[in-house]
Backbone as JSON, one array per atom type, in Angstrom:
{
  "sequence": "XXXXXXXXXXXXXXXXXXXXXXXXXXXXXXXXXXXXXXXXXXXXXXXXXXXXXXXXXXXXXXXXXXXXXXXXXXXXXXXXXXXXXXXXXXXXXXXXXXXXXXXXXXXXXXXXXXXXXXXXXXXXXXXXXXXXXXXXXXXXXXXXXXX",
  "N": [[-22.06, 9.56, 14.13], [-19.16, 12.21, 14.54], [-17.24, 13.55, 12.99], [-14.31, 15.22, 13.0], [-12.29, 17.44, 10.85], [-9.43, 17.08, 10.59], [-9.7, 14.04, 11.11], [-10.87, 13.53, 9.38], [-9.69, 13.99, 7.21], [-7.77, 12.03, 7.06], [-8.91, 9.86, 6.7], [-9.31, 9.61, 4.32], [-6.79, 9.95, 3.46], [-6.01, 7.18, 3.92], [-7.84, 5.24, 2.98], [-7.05, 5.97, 0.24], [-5.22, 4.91, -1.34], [-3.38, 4.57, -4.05], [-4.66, 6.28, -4.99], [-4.49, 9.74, -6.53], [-4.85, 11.91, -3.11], [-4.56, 14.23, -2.67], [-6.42, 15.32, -4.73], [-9.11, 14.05, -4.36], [-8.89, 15.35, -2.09], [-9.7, 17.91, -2.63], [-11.63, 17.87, -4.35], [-13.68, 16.85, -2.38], [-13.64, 18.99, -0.22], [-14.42, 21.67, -2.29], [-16.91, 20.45, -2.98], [-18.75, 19.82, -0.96], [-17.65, 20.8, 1.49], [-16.03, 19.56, 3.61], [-17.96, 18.5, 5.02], [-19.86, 15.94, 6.1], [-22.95, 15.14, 6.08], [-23.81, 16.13, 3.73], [-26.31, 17.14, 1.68], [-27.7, 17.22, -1.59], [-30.12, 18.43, -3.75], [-30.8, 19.47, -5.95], [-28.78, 19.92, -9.14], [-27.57, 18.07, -10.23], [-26.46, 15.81, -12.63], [-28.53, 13.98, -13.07], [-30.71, 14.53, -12.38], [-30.97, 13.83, -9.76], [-30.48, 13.79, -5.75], [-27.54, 14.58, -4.55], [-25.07, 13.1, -2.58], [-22.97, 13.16, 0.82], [-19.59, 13.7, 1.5], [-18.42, 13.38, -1.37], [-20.02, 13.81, -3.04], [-21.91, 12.46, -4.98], [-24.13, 10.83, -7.06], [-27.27, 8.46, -6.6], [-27.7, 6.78, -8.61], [-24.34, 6.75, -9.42], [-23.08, 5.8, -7.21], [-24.66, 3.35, -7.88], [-23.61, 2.24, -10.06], [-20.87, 1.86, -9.36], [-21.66, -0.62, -7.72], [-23.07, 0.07, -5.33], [-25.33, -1.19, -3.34], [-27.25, -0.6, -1.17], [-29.37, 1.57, 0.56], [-30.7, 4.73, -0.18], [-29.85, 6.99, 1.59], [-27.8, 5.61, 3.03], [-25.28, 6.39, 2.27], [-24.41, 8.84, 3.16], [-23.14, 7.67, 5.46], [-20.03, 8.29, 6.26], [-17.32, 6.52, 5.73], [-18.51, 4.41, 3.57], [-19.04, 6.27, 1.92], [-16.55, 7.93, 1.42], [-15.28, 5.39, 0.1], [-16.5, 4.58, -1.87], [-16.75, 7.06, -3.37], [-14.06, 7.72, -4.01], [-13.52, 5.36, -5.48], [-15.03, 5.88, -7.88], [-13.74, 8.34, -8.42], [-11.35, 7.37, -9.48], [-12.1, 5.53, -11.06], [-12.64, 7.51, -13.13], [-10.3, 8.87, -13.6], [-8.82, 6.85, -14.78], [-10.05, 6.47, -17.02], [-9.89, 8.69, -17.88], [-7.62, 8.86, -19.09], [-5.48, 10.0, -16.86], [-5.87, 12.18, -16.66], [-6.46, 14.78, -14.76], [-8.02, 17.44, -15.1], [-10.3, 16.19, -17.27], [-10.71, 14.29, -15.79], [-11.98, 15.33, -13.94], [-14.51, 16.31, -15.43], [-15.81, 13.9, -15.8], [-16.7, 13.33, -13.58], [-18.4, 14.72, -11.77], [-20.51, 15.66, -14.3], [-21.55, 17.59, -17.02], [-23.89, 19.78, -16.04], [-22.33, 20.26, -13.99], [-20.25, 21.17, -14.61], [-18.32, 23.58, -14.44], [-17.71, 23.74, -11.81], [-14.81, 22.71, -12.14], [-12.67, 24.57, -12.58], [-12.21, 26.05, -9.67], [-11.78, 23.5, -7.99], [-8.72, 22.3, -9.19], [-7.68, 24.26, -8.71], [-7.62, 23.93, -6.07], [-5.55, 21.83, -5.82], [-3.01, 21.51, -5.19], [-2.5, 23.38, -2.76], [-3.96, 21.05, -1.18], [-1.9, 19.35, -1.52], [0.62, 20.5, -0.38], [-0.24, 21.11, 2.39], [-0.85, 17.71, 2.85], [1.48, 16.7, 2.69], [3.07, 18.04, 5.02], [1.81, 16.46, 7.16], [3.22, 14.65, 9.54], [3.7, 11.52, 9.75], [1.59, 10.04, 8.84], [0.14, 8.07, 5.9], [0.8, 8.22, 3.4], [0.64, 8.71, 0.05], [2.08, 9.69, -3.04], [1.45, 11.4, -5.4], [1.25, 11.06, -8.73], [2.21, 13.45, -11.37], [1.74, 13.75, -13.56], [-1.29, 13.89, -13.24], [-1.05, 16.74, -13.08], [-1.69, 17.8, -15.24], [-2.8, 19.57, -17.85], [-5.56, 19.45, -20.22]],
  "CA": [[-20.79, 9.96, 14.68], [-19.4, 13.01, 14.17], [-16.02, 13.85, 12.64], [-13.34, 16.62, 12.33], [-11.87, 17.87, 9.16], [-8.92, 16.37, 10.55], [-10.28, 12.87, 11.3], [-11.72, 13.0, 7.77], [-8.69, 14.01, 5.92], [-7.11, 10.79, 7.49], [-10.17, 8.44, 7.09], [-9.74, 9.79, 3.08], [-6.03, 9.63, 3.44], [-5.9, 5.88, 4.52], [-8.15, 4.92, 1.71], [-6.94, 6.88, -1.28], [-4.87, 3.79, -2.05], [-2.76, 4.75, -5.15], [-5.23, 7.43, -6.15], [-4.36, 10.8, -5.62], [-5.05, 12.01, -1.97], [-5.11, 15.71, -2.8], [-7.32, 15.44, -5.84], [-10.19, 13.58, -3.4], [-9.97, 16.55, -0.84], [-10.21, 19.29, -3.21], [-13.04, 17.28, -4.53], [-14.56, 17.56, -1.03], [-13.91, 20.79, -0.31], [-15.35, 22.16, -3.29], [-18.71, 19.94, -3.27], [-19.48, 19.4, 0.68], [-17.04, 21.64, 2.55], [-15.95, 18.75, 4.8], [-19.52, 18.26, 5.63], [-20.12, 14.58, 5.74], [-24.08, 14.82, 5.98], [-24.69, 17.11, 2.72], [-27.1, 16.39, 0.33], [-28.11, 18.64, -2.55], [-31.23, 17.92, -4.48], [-30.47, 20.37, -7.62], [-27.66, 20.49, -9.73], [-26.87, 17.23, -10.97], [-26.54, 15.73, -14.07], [-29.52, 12.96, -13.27], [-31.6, 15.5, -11.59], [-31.35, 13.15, -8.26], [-29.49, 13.49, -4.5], [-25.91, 13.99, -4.43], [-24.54, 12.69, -1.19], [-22.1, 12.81, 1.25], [-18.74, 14.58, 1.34], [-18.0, 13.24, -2.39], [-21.61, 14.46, -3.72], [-22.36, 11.75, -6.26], [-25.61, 9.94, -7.26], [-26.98, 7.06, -6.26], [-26.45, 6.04, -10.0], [-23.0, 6.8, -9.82], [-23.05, 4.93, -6.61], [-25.2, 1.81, -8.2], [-22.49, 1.45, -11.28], [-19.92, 1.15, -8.61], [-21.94, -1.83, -7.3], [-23.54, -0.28, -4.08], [-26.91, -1.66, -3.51], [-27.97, -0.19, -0.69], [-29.97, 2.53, 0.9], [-29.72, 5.97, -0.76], [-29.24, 7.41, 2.85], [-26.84, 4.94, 3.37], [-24.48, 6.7, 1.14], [-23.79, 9.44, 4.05], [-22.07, 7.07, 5.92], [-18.4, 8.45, 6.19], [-16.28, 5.19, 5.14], [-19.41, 4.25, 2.7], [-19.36, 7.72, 0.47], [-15.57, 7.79, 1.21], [-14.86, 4.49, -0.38], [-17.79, 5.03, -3.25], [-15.88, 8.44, -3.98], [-12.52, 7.5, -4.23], [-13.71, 4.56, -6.74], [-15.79, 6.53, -8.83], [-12.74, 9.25, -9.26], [-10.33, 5.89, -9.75], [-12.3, 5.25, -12.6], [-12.68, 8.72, -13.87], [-9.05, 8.86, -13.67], [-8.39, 5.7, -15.51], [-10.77, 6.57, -18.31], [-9.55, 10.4, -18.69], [-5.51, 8.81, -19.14], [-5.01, 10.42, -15.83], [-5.88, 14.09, -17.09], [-7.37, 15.31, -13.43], [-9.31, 18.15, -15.72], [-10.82, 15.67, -18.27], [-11.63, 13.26, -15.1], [-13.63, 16.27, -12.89], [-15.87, 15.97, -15.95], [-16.34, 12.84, -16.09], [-16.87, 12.6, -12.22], [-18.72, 15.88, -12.06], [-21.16, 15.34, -14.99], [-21.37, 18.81, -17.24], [-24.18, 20.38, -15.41], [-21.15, 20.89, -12.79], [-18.4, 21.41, -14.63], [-17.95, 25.2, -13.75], [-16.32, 23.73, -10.57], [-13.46, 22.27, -12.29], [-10.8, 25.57, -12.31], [-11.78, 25.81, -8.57], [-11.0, 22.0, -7.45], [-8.31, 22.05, -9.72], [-6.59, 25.14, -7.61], [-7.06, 23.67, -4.53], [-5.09, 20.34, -5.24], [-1.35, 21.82, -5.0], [-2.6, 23.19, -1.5], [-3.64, 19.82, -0.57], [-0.54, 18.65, -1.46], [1.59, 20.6, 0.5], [-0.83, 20.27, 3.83], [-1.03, 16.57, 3.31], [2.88, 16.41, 2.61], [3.08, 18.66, 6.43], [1.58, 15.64, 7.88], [4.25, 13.38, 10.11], [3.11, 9.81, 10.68], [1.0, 9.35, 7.71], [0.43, 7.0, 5.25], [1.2, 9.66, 2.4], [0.74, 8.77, -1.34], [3.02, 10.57, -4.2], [0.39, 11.51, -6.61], [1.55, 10.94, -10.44], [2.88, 14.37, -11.84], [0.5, 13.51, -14.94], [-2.42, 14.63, -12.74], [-1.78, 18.41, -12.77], [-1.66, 18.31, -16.51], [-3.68, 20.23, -18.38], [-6.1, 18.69, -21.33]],
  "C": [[-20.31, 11.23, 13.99], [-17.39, 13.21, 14.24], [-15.28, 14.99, 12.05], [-13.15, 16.72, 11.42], [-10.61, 16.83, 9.4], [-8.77, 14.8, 10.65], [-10.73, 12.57, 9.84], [-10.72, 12.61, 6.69], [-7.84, 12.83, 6.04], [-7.67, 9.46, 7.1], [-9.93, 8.59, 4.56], [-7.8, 9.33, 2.51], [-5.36, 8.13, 3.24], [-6.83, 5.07, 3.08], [-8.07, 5.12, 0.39], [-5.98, 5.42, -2.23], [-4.46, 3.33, -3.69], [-3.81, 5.98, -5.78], [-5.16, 8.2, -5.09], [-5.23, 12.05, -4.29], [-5.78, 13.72, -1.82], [-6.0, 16.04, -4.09], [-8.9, 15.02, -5.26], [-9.97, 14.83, -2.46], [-10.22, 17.6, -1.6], [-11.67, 19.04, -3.77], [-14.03, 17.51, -3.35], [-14.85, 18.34, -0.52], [-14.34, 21.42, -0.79], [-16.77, 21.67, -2.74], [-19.31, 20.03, -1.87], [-18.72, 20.14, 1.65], [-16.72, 20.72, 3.82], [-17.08, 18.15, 5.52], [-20.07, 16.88, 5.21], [-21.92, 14.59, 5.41], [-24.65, 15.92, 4.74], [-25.14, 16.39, 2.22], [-27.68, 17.66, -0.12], [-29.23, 17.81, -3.6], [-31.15, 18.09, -5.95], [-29.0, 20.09, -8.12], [-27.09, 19.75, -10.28], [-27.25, 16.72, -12.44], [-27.99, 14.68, -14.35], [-30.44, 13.07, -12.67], [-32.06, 14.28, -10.2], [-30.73, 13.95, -7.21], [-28.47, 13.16, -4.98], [-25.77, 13.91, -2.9], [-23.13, 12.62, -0.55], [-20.71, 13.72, 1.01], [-18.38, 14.3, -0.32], [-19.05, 13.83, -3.25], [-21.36, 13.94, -4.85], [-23.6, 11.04, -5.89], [-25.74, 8.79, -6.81], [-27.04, 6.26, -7.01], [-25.75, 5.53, -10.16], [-22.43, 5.87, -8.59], [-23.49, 3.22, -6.93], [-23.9, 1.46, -9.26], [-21.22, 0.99, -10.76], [-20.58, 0.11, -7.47], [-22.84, -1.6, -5.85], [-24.77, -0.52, -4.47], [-27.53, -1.4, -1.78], [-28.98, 0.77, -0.5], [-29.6, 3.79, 0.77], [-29.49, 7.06, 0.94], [-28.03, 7.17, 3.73], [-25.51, 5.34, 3.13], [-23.88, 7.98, 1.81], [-23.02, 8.42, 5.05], [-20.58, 7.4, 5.47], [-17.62, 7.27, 5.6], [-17.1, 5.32, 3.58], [-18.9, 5.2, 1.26], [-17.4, 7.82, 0.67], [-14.81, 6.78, -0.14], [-15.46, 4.54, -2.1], [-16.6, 6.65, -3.7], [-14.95, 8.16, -4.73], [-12.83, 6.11, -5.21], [-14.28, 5.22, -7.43], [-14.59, 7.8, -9.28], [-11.39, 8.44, -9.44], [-10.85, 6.02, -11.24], [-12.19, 6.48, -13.31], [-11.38, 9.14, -14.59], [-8.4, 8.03, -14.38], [-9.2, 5.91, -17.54], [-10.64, 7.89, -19.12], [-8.18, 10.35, -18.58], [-4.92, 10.06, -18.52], [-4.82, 12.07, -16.04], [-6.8, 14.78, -15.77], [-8.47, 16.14, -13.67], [-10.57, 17.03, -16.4], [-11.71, 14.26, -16.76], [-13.07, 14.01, -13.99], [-14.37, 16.03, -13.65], [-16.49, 15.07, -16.16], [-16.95, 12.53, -14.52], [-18.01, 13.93, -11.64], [-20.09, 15.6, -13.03], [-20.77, 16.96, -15.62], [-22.81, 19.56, -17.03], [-23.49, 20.98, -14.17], [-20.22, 20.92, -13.21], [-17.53, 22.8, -14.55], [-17.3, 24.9, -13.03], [-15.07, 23.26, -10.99], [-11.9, 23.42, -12.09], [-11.12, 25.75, -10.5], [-11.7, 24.46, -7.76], [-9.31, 21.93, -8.07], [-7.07, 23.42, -8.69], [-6.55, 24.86, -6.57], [-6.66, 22.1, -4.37], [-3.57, 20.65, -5.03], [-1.59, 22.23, -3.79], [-2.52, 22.43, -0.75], [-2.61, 19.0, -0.67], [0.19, 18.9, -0.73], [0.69, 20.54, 1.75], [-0.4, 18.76, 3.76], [0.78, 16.19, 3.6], [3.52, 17.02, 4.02], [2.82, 17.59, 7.37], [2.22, 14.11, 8.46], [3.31, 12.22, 10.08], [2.33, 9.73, 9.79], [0.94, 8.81, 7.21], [0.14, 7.98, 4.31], [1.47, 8.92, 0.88], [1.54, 9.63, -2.2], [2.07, 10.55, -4.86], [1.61, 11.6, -7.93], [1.45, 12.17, -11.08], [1.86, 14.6, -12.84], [-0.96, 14.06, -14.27], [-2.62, 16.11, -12.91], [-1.47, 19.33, -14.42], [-2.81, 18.6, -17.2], [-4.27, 19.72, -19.68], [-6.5, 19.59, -21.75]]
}
C-alpha cells in the first residue's frame, strides 16, 4: 500500500502516544525522507539493514521484542510502532535530553545527523500544531534541551 506524507504523519501522529510527535518526524525526515520502503545497507552501528521510515536494525528491532521477518519491518504500522518504542526508550534512558537520546537511537556511526533532526523538530511542531482535528500531543519542554 502506498502512503502520502500526509497519511503518514497521521498514522505516526496517532501512535506517538505521550512521546513526542515532532521528534519521530524529524527522525523520519532526516533518515528515510518519508519513504516508507528505505533500506540502507551501510552506515550503521551493527553493520546490518536499517529499515523503514525509522531506519533501525533488526537488533534494535529484536530488543524491542519483534520476532519476525527482517522485511517485515517495512511494514508502515510495524516500523512505525518499533520506532516510536525504540525512541520511548531512548528518551527514558537519556532523562528526556532529545540530543543525548538521537545517540542513543542513532548509534555513533550516525551521530553527525543529530544538529540536523534536532532543527527540524520546532518545524514539526508548528506544522503538527496547524493541524485541526487531530489527536495532537504537547511534547515536554525538557525535550529541546540541550545536553
Amino acid at each position: 500500500m502506498i502512503h502520502s506524507k500526509p497519511e503518514l504523519l497521521t498514522m505516526v501522529l496517532d501512535a506517538a502516544d505521550g512521546t513526542d510527535p515532532a521528534l519521530a518526524c524529524a527522525i523520519i525526515h532526516s533518515l528515510s525522507q518519508w519513504q516508507p520502503n528505505t533500506m540502507n545497507v551501510a552506515g550503521s552501528e551493527y553493520d546490518s539493514e536499517t529499515y523503514g521510515l525509522f531506519q533501525f536494525t533488526l537488533q534494535q528491532a529484536r530488543q524491542h521484542g519483534y520476532k519476525g521477518e527482517p522485511l517485515k519491518l517495512l511494514d508502515v504500522a510495524t516500523n512505525i510502532q518499533i520506532g516510536l518504542d525504540i525512541m520511548r526508550n531512548a528518551l527514558i534512558v537519556a532523562n528526556n535530553y532529545a540530543d543525548k537520546a538521537l545517540l542513543l537511537y542513532l548509534g555513533r556511526s550516525r551521530g553527525m545527523l543529530i544538529p540536523g533532526i534536532m532543527a527540524l523538530i520546532e518545524p514539526y511542531r508548528e506544522l503538527i500544531a496547524q493541524r485541526p482535528n487531530e489527536k495532537i500531543l504537547i511534547p515536554a519542554p525538557a525535550l529541546n534541551r540541550a545536553g
